[in-house]
Phi, psi and omega in degrees: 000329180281328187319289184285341145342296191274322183286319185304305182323270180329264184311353155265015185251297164349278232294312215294329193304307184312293184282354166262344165284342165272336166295326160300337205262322195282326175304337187260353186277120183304154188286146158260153188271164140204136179228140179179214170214140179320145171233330186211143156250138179218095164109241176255001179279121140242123186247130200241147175264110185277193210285327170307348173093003173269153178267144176234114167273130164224127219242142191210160194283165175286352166221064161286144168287138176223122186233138181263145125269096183294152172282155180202178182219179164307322194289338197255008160270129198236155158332126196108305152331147160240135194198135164310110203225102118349133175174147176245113197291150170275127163330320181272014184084350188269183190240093158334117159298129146249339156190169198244133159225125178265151202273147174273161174331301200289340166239073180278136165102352183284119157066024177312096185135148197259150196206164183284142180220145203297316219282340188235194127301129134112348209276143159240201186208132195235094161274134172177143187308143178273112175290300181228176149190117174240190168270143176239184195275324159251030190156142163310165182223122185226137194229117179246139203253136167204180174325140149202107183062244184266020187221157153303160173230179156180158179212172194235104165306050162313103189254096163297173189315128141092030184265111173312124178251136177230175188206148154300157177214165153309152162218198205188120171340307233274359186255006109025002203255179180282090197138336201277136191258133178230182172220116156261112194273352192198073164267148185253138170278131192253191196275351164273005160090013194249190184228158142207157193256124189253001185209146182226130184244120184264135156272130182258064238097352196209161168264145168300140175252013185266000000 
């Protein structure tokens, strides 16, 4: 009886160890971005062909978030604004737009701060509030100020001719579909190597350029 006792213990110690290494595993793995377009949905499963050409399953919750992306301009960034800047930095310190997305009101402060991004070698990414924007000689200039530990910041935005733009919108499970081009910006990789997402950004008409 101590035996089986003893066995029961030792695999339920087994079972319990097992499950704090994966939480540890999942806690220390940096998010992964994906970006592509769905080929199937079965359930809360989705499989996206990312733009590299790899299949991805990515399992999201029953109230997984869904945020659109819409086409915008230039004209709809203002003082203030808070926007996302896509960017390849420049020899004088400013920053070559490759693209923009702007945040609704309600996610003033989502990612505040400029940090290294994914979509190109070398490109980063600047959420931070809009300060000015005039014309420049190669593009609007648009100079934005955010957080950066206990102090301010700021970087000067070059937005050239045809530099893509978006804007957020609400979204809906339901745009979710098969055909549909999305960005998942902070999906967890679990220790079998499968992702899950707790928020999905649908292009509405467009591929996200972010």
């Amino acid at each position: 009886m101590d035996r089986k006792i003893t066995r029961v213990a030792a695999g339920a110690l087994a079972a319990a160890a097992i499950a704090s290494a994966s939480i540890a595993w999942a806690q220390n793995a940096p998010p992964v971005r994906v970006r592509g377009v769905i080929e199937k949905v079965d359930g809360n499963t989705l499989t996206v062909k990312a733009r590299d050409g790899a299949e991805l399953k990515i399992q999201t919750p029953d109230n997984v978030r869904v945020m659109g992306f819409v086409k915008a301009s230039l004209e709809d960034i203002k003082p203030n604004s808070f926007i996302g800047v896509t960017a390849m930095p420049q020899p004088d310190g400013s920053q070559r737009a490759v693209a923009i997305h702007i945040f609704t009101e309600a996610q003033r402060g989502t990612g505040e701060g400029h940090r290294p991004w994914d979509l190109q070698p070398n490109s980063t990414m600047t959420n931070a509030a809009v300060e000015t924007t005039v014309a420049g000689v190669d593009g609007q200039v648009v100079t934005v100020k955010y957080k950066a530990g206990d102090k301010t910041d700021e970087k000067k935005v070059i937005v050239p001719p045809g530099t893509p733009i978006v804007a957020y919108a609400t979204g809906d499970k339901s745009e979710l579909k098969p055909g549909a081009q999305i960005i998942i910006f902070n999906a967890a990789k679990q220790p079998d190597g499968s992702l899950q997402a707790p928020a999905v950004n649908v292009g509405r008409g467009l591929t996200p350029p972010m």
